[in-house]
C-alpha positions in Angstrom: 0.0 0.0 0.0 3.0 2.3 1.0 4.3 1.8 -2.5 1.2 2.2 -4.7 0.5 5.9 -2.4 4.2 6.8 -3.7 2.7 6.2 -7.0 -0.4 8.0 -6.7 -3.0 5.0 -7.5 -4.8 6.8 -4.5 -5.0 10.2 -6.0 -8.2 11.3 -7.5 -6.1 10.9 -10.8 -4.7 7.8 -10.2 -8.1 6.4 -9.0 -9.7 7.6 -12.5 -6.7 6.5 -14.5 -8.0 3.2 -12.5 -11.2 3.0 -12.8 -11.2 3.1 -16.4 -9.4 0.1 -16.8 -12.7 -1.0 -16.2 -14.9 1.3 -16.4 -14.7 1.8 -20.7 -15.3 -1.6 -21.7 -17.7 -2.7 -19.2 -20.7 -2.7 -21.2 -19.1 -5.1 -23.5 -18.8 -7.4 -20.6 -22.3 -7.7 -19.9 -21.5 -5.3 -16.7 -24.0 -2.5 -16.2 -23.8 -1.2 -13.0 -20.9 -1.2 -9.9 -20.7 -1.2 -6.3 -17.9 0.9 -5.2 -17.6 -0.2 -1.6 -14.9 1.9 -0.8 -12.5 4.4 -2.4 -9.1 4.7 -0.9 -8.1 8.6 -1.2 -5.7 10.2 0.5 -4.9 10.0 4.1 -8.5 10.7 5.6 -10.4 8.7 2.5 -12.8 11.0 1.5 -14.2 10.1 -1.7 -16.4 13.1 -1.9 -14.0 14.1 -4.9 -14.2 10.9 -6.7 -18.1 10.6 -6.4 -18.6 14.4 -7.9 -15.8 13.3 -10.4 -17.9 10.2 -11.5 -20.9 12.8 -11.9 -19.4 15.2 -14.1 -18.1 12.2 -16.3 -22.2 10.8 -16.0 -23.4 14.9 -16.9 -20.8 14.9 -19.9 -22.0 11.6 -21.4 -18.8 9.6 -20.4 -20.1 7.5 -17.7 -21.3 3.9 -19.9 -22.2 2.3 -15.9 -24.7 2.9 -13.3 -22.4 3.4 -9.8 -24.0 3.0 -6.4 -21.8 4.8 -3.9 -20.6 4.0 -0.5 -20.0 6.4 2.9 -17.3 4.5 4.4 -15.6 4.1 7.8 -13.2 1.7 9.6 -12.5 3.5 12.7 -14.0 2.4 15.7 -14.3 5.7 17.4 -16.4 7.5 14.4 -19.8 8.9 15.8 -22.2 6.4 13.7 -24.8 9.4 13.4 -22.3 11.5 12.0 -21.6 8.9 9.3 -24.9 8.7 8.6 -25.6 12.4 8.0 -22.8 12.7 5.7 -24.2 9.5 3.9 -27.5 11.9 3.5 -25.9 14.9 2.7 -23.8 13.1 -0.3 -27.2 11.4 -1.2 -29.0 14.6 -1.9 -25.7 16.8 -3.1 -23.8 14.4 -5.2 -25.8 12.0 -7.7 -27.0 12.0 -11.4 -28.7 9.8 -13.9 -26.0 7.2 -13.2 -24.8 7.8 -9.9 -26.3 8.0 -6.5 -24.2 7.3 -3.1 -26.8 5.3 -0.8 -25.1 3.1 1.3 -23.6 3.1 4.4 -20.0 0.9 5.0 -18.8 0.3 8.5 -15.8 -2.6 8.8 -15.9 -4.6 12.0 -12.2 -5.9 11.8 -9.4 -5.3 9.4 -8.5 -7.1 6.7 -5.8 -10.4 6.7 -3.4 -8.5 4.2 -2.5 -5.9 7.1 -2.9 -8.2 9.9 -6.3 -6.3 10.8 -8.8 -9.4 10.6 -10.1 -11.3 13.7 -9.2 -14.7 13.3 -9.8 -17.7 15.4 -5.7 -18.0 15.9 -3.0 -15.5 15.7 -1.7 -14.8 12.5 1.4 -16.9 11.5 3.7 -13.7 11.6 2.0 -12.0 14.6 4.6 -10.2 16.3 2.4 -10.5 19.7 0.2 -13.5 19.2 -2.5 -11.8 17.8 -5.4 -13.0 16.3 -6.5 -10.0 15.0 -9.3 -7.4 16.7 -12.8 -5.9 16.3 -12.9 -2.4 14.7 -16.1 -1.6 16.7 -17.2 -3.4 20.0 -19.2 -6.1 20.0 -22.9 -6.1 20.6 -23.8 -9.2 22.4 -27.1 -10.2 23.2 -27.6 -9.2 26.6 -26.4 -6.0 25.7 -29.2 -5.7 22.7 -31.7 -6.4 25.1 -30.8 -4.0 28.2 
């Protein structure tokens, strides 16, 4: 990941230059419409710039898929309600013919590539025998019901 950032793949130019290595000739594919469930961009990921990007390319005639969009967090501490409002703000602000943002994304544990993911063991390379943790606490049962 360190190495791809150095190469801008998560700039909102590199994501473009990225996204139409699919993008272009997935009609002829059969593909219609995507799910982006998450856009890496910069340090704090906001894809804002990438969703109104993906408009302007629909409002110019250049976009040939439909795109549902994704508000996205992985952080544990984030105020749920304020993911949500921003998830209704970019609903209402950012969307055309082709594009809407409507869902919301929150990870409960990493992934296995950075040694993120809750596994049943610890990770063969775990440096302190970790299996791995939850992003967000859990919400047992009890706790549901109280």
């Amino acid at each position: 990941m360190t190495m791809l950032a150095a190469l801008g793949a998560f700039t909102k130019e590199g994501i473009r230059d990225a996204q139409e290595l699919t993008l272009a000739p997935a009609p002829s594919w059969g593909i219609t419409g995507y799910l982006e469930a998450g856009i890496l961009l910069g340090p704090n990921q906001n894809s804002e710039p990438v969703y109104e990007d993906l408009v302007e390319r629909d409002n110019a005639g250049q976009l040939p898929v439909r795109i549902v969009g994704t508000v996205w967090t992985r952080q544990g501490d984030d105020d749920p309600a304020s993911v949500v409002a921003t998830l209704r703000d970019w609903n209402k602000r950012i969307k055309s013919e082709h594009v809407t943002i409507s869902v919301q994304k929150m990870w409960a544990d990493g992934t296995a590539f950075n040694g993120g993911a809750l596994l049943l063991a610890p990770f063969e390379d775990s440096k302190d025998g970790s299996p791995g943790q939850m992003t967000f606490p859990l919400i047992t049962s009890s706790a549901r019901s109280s």
